[in-house]
C-alpha positions, -999 to 999 in steps of 0.1 A, spaced: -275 387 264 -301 404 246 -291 430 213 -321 445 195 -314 452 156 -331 478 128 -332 443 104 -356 420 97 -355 379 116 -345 370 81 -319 388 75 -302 380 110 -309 344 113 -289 346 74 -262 359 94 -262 332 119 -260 309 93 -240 316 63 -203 313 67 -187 344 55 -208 366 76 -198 345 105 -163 352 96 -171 386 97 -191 388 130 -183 364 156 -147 376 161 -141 402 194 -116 432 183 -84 422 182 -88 390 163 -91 377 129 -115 343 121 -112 319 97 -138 294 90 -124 261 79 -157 242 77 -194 251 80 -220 225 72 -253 243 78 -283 218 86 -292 199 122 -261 180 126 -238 196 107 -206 201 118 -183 236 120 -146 248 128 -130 279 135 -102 295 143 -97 328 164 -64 341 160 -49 371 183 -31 401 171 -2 409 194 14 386 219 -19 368 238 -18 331 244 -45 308 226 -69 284 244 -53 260 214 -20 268 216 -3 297 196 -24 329 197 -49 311 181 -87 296 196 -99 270 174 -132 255 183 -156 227 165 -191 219 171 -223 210 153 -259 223 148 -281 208 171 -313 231 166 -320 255 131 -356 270 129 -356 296 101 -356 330 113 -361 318 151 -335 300 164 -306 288 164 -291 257 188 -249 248 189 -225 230 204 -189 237 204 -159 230 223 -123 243 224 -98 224 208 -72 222 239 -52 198 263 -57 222 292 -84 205 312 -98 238 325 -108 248 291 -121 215 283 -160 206 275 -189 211 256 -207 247 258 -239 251 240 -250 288 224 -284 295 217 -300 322 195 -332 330 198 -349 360 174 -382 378 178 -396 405 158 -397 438 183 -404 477 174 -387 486 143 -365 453 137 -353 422 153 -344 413 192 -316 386 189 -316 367 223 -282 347 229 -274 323 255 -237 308 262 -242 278 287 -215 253 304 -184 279 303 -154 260 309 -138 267 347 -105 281 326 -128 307 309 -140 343 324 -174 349 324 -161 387 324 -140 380 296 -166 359 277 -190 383 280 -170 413 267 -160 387 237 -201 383 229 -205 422 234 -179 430 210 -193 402 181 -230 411 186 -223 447 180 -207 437 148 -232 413 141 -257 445 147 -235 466 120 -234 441 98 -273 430 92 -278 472 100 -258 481 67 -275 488 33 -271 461 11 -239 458 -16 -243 460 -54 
């Protein structure tokens, strides 16, 4: 999935890896995040919770997603490597899924290049998909937005 952005690689590789603004981002409408640990250097670990609003089941149980991973890959302002997994008991949701970020500098701002590989067989690829859609536009608002005093 590719998302082109009026902000410099610096400012979007910030958001990849600061922990508020991935509280703020990588949630699809209709969720809330919370970010209960964020350890930002190759190895590092993270965990985070997606929680529903209304009545939809969780992967990890509740209405709630929690997944944990770690930093395999950080290049400043180019890329970033992860992997995560859900935190279930359901088999088909089971497994280690790696994202990638790549960013290049394109007319007028950033192209963000992001790759989701080894879905789990209990995820849709429709339904992931949407999820990232949702996010990157936010993601897009977010490092688009004049800067806070």
């Amino acid at each position: 999935m590719t998302q082109q952005m009026k902000a410099t690689r610096e400012s979007v590789y910030r958001a990849l890896t600061d922990a508020r603004a991935v509280q703020r981002w990588q949630v699809p409408d209709g969720m809330t995040s919370e970010v209960h640990e964020f350890d930002v250097r190759e190895g590092g670990t993270f965990r985070i919770s997606l929680t529903y609003h209304g009545d939809r089941a969780g992967k990890s149980g509740g209405h709630t997603d929690t997944f944990h991973g770690h930093f395999v890959k950080l290049v400043e302002n180019e890329e970033v490597a992860e992997v995560l997994e859900f935190e279930t008991s359901d088999p088909e949701l089971q497994g280690e899924m790696t994202v990638t970020y790549k960013l290049r500098d394109c007319d007028g701002g950033t192209e963000l290049h992001a790759v989701h590989d080894h879905l789990p067989p209990g995820v849709s690829h429709a339904d992931n998909e949407t999820g990232w859609r949702m996010s990157l536009a936010k993601l897009t608002r977010l490092v688009e937005e004049p800067p806070h005093d």
